[in-house]
C-alpha positions in Angstrom: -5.3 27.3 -1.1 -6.7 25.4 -3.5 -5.6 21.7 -4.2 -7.0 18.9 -6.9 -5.4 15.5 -6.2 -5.9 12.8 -9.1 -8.3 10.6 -7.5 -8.4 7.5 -10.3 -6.5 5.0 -7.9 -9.2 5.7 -5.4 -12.0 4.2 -7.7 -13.2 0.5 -6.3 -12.3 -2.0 -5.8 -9.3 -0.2 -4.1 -5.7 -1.3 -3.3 -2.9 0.1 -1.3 -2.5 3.3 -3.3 -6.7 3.8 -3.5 -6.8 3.3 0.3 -4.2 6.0 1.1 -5.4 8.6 -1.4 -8.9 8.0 0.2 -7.9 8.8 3.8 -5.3 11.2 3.1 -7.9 13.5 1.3 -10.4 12.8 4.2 -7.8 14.3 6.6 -6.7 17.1 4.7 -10.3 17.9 4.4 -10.3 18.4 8.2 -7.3 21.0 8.0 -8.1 24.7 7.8 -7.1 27.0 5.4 -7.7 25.1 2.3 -9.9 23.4 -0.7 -8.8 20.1 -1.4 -11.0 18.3 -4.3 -10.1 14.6 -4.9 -11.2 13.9 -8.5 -12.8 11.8 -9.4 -13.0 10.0 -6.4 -15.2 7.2 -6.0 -17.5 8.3 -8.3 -16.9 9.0 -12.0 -18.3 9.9 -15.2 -17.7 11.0 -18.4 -14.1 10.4 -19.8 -13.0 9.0 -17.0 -16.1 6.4 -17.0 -15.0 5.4 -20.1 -11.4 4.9 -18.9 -12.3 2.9 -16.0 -14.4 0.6 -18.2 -11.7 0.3 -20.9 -9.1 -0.7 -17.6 -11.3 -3.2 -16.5 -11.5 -5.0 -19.5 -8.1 -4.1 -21.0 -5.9 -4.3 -17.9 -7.5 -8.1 -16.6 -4.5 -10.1 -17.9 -1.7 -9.5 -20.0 -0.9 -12.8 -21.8 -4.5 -13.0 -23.5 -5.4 -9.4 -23.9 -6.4 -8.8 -27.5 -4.3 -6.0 -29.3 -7.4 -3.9 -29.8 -8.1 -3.7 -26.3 -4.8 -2.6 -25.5 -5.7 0.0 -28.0 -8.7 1.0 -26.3 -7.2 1.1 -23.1 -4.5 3.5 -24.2 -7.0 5.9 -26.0 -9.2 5.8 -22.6 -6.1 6.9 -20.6 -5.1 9.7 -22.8 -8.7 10.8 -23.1 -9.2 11.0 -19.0 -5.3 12.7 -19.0 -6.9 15.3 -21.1 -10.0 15.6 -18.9 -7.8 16.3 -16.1 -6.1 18.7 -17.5 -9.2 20.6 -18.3 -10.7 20.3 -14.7 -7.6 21.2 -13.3 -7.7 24.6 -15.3 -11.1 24.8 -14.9 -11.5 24.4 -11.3 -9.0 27.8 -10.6 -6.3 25.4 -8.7 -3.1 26.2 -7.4 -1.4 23.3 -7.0 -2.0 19.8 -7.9 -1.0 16.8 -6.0 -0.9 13.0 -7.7 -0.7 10.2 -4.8 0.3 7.7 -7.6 3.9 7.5 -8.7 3.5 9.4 -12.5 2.0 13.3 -12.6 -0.4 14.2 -15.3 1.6 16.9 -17.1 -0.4 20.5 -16.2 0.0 24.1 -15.7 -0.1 24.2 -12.4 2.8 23.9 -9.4 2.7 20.0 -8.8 3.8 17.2 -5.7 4.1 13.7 -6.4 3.8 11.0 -3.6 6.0 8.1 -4.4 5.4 5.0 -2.1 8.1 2.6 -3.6 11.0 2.1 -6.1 10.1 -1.6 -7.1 9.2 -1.4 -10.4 12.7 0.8 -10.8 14.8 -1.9 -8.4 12.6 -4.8 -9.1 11.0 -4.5 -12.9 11.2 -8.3 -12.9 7.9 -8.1 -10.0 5.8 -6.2 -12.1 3.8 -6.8 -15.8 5.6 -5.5 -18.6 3.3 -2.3 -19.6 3.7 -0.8 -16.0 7.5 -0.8 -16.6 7.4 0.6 -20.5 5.2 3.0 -18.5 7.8 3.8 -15.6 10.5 3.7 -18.1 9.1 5.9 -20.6 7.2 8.6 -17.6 8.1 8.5 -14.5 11.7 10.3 -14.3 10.2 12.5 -16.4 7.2 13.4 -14.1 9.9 13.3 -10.9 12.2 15.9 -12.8 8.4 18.3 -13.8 7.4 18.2 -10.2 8.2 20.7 -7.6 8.3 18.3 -4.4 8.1 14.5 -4.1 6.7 12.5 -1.0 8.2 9.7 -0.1 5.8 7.2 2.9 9.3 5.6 4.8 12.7 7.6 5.3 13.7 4.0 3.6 12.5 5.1 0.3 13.9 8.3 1.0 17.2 7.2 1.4 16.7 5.5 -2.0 15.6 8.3 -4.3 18.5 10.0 -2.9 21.2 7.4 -3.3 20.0 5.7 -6.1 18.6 8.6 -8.3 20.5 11.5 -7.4 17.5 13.5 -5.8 18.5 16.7 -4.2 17.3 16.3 -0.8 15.4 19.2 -0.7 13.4 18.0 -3.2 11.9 14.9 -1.2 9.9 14.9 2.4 9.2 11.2 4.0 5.8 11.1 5.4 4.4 8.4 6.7 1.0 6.8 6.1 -1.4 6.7 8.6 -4.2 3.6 9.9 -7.8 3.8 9.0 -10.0 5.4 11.7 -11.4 1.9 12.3 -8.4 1.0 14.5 -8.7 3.9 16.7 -12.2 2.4 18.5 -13.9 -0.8 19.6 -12.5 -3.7 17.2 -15.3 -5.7 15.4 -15.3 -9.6 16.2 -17.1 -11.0 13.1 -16.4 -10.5 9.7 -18.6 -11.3 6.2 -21.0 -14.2 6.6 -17.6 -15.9 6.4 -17.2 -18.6 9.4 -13.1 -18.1 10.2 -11.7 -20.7 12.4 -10.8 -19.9 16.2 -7.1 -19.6 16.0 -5.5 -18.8 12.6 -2.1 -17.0 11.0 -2.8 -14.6 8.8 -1.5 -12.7 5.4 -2.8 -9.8 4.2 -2.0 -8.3 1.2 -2.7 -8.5 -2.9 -0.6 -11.6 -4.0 2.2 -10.6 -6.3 5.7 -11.3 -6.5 7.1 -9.0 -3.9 4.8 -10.1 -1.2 6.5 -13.3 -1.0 3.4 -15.7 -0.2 5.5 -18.7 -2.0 7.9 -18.7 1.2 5.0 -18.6 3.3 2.8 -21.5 1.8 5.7 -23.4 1.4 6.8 -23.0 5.0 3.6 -23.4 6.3 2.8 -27.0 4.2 6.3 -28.0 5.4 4.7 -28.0 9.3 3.4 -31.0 10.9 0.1 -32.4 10.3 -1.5 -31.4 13.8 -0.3 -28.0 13.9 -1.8 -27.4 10.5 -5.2 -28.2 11.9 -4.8 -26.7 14.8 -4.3 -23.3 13.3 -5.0 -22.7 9.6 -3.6 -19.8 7.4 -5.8 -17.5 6.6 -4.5 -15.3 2.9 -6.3 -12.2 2.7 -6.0 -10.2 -0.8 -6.9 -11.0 -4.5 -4.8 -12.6 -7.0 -2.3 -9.7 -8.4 0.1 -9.8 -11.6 2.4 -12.5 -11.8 1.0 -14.4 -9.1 0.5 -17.9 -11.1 3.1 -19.9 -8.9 1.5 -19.0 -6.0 -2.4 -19.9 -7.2 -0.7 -23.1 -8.7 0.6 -24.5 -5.1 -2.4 -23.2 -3.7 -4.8 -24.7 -5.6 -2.9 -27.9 -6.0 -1.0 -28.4 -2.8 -2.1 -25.6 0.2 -5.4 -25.9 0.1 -5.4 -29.3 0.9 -3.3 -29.0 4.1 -5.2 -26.2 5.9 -4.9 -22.5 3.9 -7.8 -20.9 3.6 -8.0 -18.5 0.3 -10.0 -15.2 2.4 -10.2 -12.9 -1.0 -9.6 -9.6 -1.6 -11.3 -7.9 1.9 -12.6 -4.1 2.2 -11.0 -1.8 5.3 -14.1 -2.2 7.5 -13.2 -5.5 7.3 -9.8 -5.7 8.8 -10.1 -4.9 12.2 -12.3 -8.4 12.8 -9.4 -10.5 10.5 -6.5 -8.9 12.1 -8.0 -9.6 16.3 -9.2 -13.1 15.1 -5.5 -13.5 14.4 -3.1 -15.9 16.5 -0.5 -13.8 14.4 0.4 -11.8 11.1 2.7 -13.2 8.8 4.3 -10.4 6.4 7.2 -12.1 4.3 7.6 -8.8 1.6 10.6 -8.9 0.2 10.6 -4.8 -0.7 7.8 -2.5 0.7 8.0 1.5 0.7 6.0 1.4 4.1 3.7 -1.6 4.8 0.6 -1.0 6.5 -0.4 -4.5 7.5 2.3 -5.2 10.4 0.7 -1.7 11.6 -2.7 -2.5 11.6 -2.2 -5.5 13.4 -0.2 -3.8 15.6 -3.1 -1.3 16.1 -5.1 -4.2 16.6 -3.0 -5.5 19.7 -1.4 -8.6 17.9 1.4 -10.2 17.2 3.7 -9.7 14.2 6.1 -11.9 12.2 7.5 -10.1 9.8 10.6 -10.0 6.9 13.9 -7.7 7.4 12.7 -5.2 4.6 14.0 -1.8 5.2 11.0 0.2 5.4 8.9 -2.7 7.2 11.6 -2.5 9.8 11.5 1.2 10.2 7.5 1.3 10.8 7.3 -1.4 12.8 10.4 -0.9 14.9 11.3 -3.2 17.7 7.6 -4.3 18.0 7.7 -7.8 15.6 9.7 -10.9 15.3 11.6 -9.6 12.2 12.9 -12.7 9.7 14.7 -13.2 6.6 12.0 -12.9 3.9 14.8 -15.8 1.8 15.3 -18.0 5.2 12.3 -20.5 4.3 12.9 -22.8 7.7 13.0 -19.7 10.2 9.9 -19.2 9.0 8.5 -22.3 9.6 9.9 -23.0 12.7 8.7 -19.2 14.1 5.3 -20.7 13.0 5.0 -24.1 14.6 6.4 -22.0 17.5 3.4 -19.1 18.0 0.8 -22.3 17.4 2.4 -24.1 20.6 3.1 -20.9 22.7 0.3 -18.1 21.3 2.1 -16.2 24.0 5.5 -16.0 22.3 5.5 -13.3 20.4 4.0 -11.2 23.6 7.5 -9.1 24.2 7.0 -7.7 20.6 3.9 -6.7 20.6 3.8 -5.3 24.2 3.6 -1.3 23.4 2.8 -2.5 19.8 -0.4 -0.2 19.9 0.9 2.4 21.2 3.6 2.5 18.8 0.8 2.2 15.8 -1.1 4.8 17.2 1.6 7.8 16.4 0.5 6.9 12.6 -2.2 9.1 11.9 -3.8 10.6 9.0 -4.1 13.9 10.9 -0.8 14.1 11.4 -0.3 12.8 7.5 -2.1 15.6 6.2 -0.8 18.2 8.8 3.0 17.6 7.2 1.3 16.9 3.5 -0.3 20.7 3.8 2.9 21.6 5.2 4.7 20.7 1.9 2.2 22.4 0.0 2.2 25.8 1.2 6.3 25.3 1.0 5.8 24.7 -2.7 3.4 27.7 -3.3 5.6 30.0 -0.6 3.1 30.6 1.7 5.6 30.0 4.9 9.0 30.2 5.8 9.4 26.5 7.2 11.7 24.8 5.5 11.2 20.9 4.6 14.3 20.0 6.3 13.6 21.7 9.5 10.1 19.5 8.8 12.2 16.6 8.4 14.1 17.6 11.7 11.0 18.3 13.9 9.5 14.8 12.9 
C-alpha cells in the first residue's frame, strides 16, 4: 500500500490541523504493510515554495490585502494543486488521503479527514475567502471522495443529520496527544518567567474559541484574586479576533492577563503542569485537544458544554455554558480559593487521556484505507462497533 497525504497544513508555524497531520503520519509510519509519504511536509520547494511564500504574504489580513496579492495567492495555489497532482501520479500511489477538509481533485481512490462543520454551521466565525472556498469546494470534494473521517462521533452525527451522509461513508476517529505527554512532564518553559499559580487558555484566538467570555469573566473578579492567579492566553491572534485584542490590550492586560503567544508542542507539557487550571470556553469544536492534554498532564479542567468537548473529555471536567458569563467567573474565583476543587474531575483524568493515542489513530486510519482499496473484509461499521 502505498499512501501520499497532502502535507501543506503541516508547514510551520503549525496549527491544529498541521499538528495532527504531523503525528498522524508519524504513527502510520510505525504500522506495517505500507508507504505513507506526507508531502511536502515540513520542508518544501518548488511550487509549493512559491505557494507558501505567496500565503504568507497574501493570506496576513483580509481588510488591507491589495487585489494583486490576492491574485498571486490564487495563482500560487492552483500552481502547487497542479504539482500535487503530478507527484501523486508520479510517485505510483494508490490512494491519497487529505487531513484538511477540501481534496485536491486526482486520479487516485481518495479519504478526506474532516475535523469540523463551523465554517458550514458557523460561516459568520470565519474570513470571507475560506467560506467562498467551502461554498464553492468542499461538498464537492466530500461527494469525489471514497471515505470521510470524522475526529468526534459529534461531528459524525452532524455530517449525517445535517448533510445527508450515508453512514457508511463516514468513520469517527479520534485524535490522539503528542508523545510528549506520555513521559516525564517538563517544568520550565521558553526564557519566559510564568507566575507560580495561573489559569490558562490555549488555543489560536478566533471567534469560536470564545476568549471574549473568558477576559470578560476574569476582569469582572476581585482585585486580590486577579493577583493572586493571573491568566495566562496561549495562541496567536487568528481571523476575526479584533474585539478580543481590543479588550486585551485596553482593559485585560492591565488587571493581570498575561498575552503567552502562539507556543510550539514541546512547549505544552511545562504550560499546561504550571497550570492551577484550563479554561476552554469553545463555543463549537470537532474534538478539542486542549482539555486532553491537560488532562494528560494531571490537571484540572473547566470547560464549555460543546458536544464534541463533552464527548472527549467525558465526566473528567467542570463542564459550563460557554454563553453563562457569571458561572464562569464564579467557577474561577472558586479554583483560586480552593486549587483543590476541581480534584473529583480530574481524578482518573489521565488515565482517561491516555486511551487517545496516535497508534491507535493510525491503526483505525489504515484500517479505512485498505477498506477503501478492498484489501479486507472488515467493514467500517463493525470498526465503528469494535471502538
Amino acid at each position: 500500500m502505498r499512501v501520499i497525504l497532502n502535507g501543506v497544513s503541516a508547514l510551520k508555524p503549525k496549527t491544529g490541523v498541521g499538528h495532527t497531520t504531523v503525528y498522524l503520519h508519524r504513527a502510520l509510519r510505525q504500522q506495517s504493510g505500507g508507504t505513507f509519504w506526507l508531502y511536502p511536509g515540513e520542508t518544501i520547494s518548488g511550487a509549493g515554495q512559491q505557494f507558501l511564500k505567496a500565503k504568507k504574504t497574501g493570506a496576513a489580513t483580509s481588510a488591507v490585502t491589495p487585489r494583486w496579492n490576492t491574485r498571486i495567492t490564487d495563482l500560487a495555489k492552483a500552481a502547487y494543486r497542479e504539482h500535487f497532482r503530478l507527484v501523486a501520479r508520479w510517485g505510483n500511489f494508490d490512494l491519497y488521503h487529505e487531513p484538511n477538509f477540501v481534496p485536491i481533485r486526482t486520479h487516485l481512490p481518495t479519504v478526506v479527514t474532516v475535523h469540523d462543520l463551523s465554517v458550514i454551521l458557523h460561516p459568520e466565525w470565519h474570513p470571507a475567502d475560506r467560506v467562498t472556498f467551502h461554498e464553492k469546494h468542499f461538498h464537492k470534494g466530500l461527494a469525489a471522495a471514497e471515505h470521510i473521517i470524522v475526529v468526534s462521533e459529534s461531528v459524525r452525527r452532524e455530517m449525517i443529520d445535517l448533510l445527508g451522509i450515508a453512514p457508511n461513508r463516514v468513520t469517527a476517529i479520534h485524535n490522539g496527544i503528542g508523545e510528549q505527554y506520555f513521559g516525564p512532564k517538563p517544568t520550565t518553559c521558553r526564557d519566559v518567567r510564568l507566575p507560580s499559580r495561573y489559569l490558562l487558555t490555549v488555543g489560536t484566538i478566533e471567534p469560536r474559541k470564545n476568549l471574549c467570555t473568558i477576559l470578560h469573566a476574569y476582569c469582572d473578579l476581585p482585585g486580590e484574586l486577579r493577583a493572586e492567579c493571573p491568566l495566562v492566553i496561549v495562541g496567536g491572534w487568528g481571523w476575526k479576533s479584533e474585539p478580543e485584542r481590543e479588550f486585551f490590550e485596553n482593559e485585560a492586560r492591565h488587571r493581570g492577563v498575561i498575552h503567552f503567544g502562539y507556543a510550539a508542542d514541546a512547549e505544552l507539557p511545562a504550560l499546561y503542569s504550571g497550570a492551577t487550571a484550563l479554561l476552554y470556553p469553545s463555543f463549537y469544536e470537532g474534538f478539542g485537544l486542549p482539555p486532553v492534554e491537560m488532562l494528560a498532564s494531571g490537571g484540572g479542567v473547566i470547560a464549555s458544554t460543546a458536544a464534541a468537548v463533552r464527548e472527549v473529555v467525558g465526566k473528567h471536567a467542570l463542564l459550563l455554558d460557554p454563553h453563562d458569563l457569571e458561572s464562569w467567573r464564579d467557577a474561577m474565583a472558586r479554583v483560586i480559593r480552593e486549587p483543590d476543587s476541581l480534584a473529583e474531575y480530574s481524578r482518573g483524568g489521565a488515565a482517561h487521556a491516555w486511551q487517545f493515542t496516535w497508534s491507535s489513530a493510525a491503526q483505525r486510519t489504515l484500517g479505512v484505507y485498505r477498506d477503501v482499496l478492498g484489501q479486507r473484509s472488515d467493514t467500517s461499521e463493525e470498526l465503528r462497533r469494535a471502538a
